[in-house]
C-alpha positions in Angstrom: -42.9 185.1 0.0 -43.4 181.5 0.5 -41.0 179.6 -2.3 -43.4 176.6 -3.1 -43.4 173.2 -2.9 -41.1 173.6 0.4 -38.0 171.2 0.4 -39.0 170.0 4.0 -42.5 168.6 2.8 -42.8 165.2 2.6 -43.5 163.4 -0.6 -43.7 166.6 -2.7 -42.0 167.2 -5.7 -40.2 170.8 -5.9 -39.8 170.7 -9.8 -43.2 170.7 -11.9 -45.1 170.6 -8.9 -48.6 169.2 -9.5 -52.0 171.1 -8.3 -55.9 171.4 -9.2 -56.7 174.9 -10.0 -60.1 174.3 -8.1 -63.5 172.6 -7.9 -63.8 168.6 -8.2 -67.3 166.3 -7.8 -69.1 166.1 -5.0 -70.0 163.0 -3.5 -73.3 161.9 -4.4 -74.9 162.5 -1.0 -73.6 165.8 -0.5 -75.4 167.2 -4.2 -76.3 165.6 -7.3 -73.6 164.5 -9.5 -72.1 165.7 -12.8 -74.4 168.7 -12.5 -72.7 172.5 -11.9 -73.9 174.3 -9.1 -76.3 171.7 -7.3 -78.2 172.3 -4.4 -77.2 170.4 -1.5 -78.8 167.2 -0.1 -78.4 167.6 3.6 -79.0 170.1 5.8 -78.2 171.8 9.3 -75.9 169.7 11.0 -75.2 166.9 8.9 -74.4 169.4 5.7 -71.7 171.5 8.1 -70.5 167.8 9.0 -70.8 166.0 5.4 -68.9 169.4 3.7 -66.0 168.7 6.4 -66.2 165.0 5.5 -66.7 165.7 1.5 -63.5 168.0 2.1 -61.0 165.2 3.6 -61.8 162.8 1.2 -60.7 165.3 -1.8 -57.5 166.4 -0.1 -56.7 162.5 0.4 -57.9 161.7 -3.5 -55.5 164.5 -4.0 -52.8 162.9 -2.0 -53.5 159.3 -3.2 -53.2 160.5 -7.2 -49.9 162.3 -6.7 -50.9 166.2 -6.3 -48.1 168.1 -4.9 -50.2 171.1 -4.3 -53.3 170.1 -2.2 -56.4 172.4 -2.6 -60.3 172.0 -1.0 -61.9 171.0 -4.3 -64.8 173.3 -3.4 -66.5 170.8 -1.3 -67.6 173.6 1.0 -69.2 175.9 -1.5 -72.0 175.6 -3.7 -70.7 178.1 -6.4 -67.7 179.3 -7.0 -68.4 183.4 -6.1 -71.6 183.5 -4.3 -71.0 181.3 -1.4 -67.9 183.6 -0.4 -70.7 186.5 -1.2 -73.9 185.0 0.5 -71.3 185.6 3.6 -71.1 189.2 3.2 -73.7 192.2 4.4 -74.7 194.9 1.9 -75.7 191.5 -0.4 -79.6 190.7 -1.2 -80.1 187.4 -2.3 -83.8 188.0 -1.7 -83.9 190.9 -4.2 -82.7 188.9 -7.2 -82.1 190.6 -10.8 -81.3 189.2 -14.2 -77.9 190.3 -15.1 -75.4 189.2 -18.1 -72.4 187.1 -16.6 -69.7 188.0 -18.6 -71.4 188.7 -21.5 -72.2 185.1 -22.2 -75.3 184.2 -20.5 -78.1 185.1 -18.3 -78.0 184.1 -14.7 -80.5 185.3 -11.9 -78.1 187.3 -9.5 -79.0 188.8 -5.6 -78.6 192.8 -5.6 -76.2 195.0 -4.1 -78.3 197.1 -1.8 -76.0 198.9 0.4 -72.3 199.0 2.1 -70.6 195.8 1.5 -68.6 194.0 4.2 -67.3 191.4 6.1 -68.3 190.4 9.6 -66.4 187.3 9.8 -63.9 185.1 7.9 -66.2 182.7 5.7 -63.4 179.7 4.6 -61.1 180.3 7.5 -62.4 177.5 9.5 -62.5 175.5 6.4 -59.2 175.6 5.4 -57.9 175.3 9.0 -59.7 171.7 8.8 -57.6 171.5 5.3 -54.5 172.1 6.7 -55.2 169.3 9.6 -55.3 167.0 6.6 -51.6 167.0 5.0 -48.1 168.5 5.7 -48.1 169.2 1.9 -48.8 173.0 0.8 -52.0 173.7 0.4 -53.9 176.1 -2.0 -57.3 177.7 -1.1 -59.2 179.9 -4.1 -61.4 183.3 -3.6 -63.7 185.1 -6.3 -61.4 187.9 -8.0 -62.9 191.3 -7.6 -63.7 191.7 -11.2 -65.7 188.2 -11.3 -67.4 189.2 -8.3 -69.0 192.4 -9.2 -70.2 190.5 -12.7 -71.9 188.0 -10.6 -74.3 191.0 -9.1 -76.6 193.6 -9.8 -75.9 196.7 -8.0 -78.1 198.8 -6.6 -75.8 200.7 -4.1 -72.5 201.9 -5.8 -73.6 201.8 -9.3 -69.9 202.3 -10.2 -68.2 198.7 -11.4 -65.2 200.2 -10.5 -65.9 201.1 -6.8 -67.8 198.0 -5.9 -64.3 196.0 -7.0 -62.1 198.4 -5.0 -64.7 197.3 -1.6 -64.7 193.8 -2.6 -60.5 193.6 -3.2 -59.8 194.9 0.2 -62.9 192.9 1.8 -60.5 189.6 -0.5 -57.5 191.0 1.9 -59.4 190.8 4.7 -59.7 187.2 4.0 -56.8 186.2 2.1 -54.8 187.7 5.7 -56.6 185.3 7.9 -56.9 182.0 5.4 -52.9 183.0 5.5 -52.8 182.7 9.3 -54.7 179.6 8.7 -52.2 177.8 7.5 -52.8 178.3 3.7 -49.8 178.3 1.8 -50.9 180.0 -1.7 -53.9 181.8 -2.1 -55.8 181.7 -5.7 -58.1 184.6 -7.5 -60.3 183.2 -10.3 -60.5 186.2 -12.4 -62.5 184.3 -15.4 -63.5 188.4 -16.6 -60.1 189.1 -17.1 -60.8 187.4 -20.8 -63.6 189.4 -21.0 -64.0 192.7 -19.8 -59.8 194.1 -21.7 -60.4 197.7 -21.0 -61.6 197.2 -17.7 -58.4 194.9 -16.5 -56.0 197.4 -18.1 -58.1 200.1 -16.1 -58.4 199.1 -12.6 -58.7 195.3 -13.1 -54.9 194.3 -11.8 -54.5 196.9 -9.3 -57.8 195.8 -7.7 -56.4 192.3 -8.1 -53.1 194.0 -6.2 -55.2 195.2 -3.6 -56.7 191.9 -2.9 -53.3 190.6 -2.5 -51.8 193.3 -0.3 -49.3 192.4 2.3 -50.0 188.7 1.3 -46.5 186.4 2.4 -48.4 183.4 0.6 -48.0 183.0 -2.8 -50.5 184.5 -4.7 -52.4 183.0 -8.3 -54.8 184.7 -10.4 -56.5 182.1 -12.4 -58.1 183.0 -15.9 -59.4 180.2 -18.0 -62.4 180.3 -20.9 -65.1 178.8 -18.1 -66.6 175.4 -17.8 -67.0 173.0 -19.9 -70.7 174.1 -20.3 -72.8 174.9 -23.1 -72.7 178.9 -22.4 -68.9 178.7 -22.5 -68.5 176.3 -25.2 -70.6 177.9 -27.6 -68.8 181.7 -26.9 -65.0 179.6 -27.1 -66.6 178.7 -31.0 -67.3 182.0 -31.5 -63.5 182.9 -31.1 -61.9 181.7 -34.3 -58.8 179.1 -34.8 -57.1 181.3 -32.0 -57.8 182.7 -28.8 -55.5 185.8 -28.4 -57.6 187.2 -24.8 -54.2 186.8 -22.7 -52.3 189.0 -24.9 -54.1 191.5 -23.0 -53.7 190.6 -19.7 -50.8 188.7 -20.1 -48.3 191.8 -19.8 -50.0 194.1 -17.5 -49.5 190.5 -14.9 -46.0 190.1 -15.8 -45.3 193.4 -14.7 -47.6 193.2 -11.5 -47.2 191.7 -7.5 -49.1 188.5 -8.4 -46.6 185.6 -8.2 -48.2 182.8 -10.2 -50.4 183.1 -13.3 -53.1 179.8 -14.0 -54.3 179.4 -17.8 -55.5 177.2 -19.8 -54.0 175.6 -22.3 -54.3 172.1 -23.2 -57.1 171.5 -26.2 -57.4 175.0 -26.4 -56.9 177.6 -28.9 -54.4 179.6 -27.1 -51.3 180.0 -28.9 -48.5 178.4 -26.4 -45.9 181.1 -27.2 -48.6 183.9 -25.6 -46.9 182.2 -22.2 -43.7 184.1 -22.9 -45.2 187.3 -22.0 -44.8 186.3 -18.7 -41.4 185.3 -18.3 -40.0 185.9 -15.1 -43.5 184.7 -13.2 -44.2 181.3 -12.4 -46.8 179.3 -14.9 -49.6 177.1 -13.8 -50.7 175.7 -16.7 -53.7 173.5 -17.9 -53.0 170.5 -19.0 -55.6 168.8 -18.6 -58.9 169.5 -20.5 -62.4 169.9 -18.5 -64.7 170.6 -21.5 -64.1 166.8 -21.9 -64.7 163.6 -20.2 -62.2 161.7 -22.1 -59.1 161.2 -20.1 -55.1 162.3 -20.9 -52.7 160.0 -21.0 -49.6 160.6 -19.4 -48.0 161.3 -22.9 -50.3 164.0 -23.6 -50.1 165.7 -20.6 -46.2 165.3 -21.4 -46.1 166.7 -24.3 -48.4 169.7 -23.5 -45.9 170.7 -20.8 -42.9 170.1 -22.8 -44.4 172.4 -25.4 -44.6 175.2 -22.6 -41.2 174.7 -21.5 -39.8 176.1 -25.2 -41.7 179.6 -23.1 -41.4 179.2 -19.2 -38.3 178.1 -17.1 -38.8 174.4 -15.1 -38.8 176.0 -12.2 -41.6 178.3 -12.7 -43.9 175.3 -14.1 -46.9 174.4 -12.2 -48.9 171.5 -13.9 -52.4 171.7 -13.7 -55.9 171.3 -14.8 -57.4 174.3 -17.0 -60.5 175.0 -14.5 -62.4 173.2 -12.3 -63.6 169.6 -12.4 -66.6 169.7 -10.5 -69.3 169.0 -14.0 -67.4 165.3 -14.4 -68.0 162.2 -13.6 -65.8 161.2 -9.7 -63.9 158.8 -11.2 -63.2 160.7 -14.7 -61.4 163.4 -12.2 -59.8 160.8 -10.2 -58.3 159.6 -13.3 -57.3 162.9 -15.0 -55.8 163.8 -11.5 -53.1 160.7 -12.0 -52.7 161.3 -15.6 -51.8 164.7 -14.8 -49.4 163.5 -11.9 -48.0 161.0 -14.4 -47.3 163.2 -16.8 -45.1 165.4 -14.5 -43.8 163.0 -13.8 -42.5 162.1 -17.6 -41.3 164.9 -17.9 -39.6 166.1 -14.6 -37.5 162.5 -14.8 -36.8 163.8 -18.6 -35.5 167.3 -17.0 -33.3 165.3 -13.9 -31.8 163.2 -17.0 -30.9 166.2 -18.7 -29.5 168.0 -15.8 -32.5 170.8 -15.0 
């Protein structure tokens, strides 16, 4: 396994290591702005080529702001799970159904109509253009099994169970080659794992293993409570003063393969101490809010992270945002991307004073 940020990296810092768990805005001609999931503006060749151009300027935002950890920002995909499924056979996004997504809201889904697989890799290329863009580690994120098969109807394996087992080792199929790549940890937004309990106990981690097979990048499974959109926000106000879904998941991970575990935290519910159930893995923890335009300061970010500390060693600490921050303003994400790197920075000169 890959130790991460590597000593020999130029301007990366190897305690409290700063990175984005995933999307950020596009620019305004590649898709509409502040809007989730928008269409895209161009087409043919000058979408493949303003993707590719979309993607280089978020990796050098990323490097400008201070992120340690450089990831794609999504630039290259429209959503989150069904541009890495829209790549895969078995899939009809013709044949569309109205299915539940995570028991929260209705969404129009394609349909599962026969075996699913993978003729080709569908980010390899991307993040091979990522990796031309920085000698810093960089992070690339896939759908987790679990989120995938709740973002489809299926019409083939009518089993939940057996359509997540296909997709996790279709996930290794592509998590190998974004490896070769060049990739240096690979991420699995797992959003259901707050959701569907039983289910994750079940077969959830060990299809989540599965996906991460063999792996020598570091691996991430990424749960957070969504968006900062309506659906999400009105189900987190349905869950009382405190949100207890990682005490679930939070101790079937610690005893799992996975090496890093992404949460969100800051302006949430969750209680802080829940993080001790995963002593021993490394933390990337949100500390930045994206249900909310407003931006940290460095002091808050601070003092979120020193909070965690009281429950997770400095050395496992990743500081981070607490989802994506594709729905915001550019310059609102520019700016929580510095806060955040500033307030790492607080408190990993606090830690070198005290002699961490």
């Amino acid at each position: 396994m890959t130790a991460l940020p590597t000593e020999g990296s130029p301007n990366v810092n190897t305690l409290l290591p700063t990175a984005l768990v995933g999307s950020l805005p596009k620019p305004s001609w590649l898709s509409e702005p502040e809007k989730l999931w928008s269409p895209w503006n161009l087409e043919g060749s000058a979408l493949a080529e303003g993707k590719l151009d979309a993607l280089r300027i978020a990796a050098h935002e990323q490097l400008r702001r201070g992120i340690d950890i450089i990831s794609d920002g999504e630039q290259t995909r429209q959503h989150f799970v069904t541009t890495f499924i829209e790549h895969l056979s078995g899939v009809d996004f013709e044949q569309r159904e109205t299915v539940r997504i995570r028991d929260r809201y209705d969404a129009s889904v394609p349909t599962v109509v026969g075996e699913v697989s993978r003729e080709k890799g569908v980010f390899v290329d991307d993040a091979k253009f990522l990796r031309q863009q920085t000698d810093q580690p960089i992070k690339w994120a896939l759908p987790g099994p679990m989120t995938m098969i709740d973002t489809l109807y299926d019409r083939h394996y009518k089993s939940r169970e057996k359509l997540a087992w296909e997709f996790a080792t279709i996930l290794n199929q592509e998590a190998q080659e974004l490896e070769a790549a060049g990739v240096d940890v690979i991420q699995f937004d797992e959003p259901a794992f707050n959701v569907f309990h039983d289910e994750v106990h079940d077969w959830g981690i060990a299809a989540l293993e599965r996906a991460a097979e063999g792996l020598k990048a570091e691996t991430v499974v990424h749960i957070c409570y969504g968006y900062g959109i309506k659906a999400n926000n009105d189900w987190k106000s349905t869950l009382g003063p405190e949100w207890r879904q990682y005490e679930t998941s939070f101790p079937l991970l610690q005893q799992s393969s996975i090496d890093v575990v992404s949460l969100e935290s800051h302006h949430s519910h969750v209680p802080m101490d829940l993080i001790e159930l995963l002593r021993g893995k490394k933390v990337m923890l949100g500390a930045i809010d994206v249900a909310s335009d407003q931006v940290e300061t460095p002091e808050e970010v601070a003092d979120t992270l020193r909070r965690a500390l009281q429950f997770v060693d400095a050395d496992k600490l990743i500081p981070s945002t607490n989802c994506g921050m594709a729905p915001f303003a550019r310059d609102v994400s520019l700016e929580k991307m510095s806060a955040l790197a500033a307030g790492a920075g607080v408190v990993r000169a606090e830690l070198r004073g005290a002699g961490a």
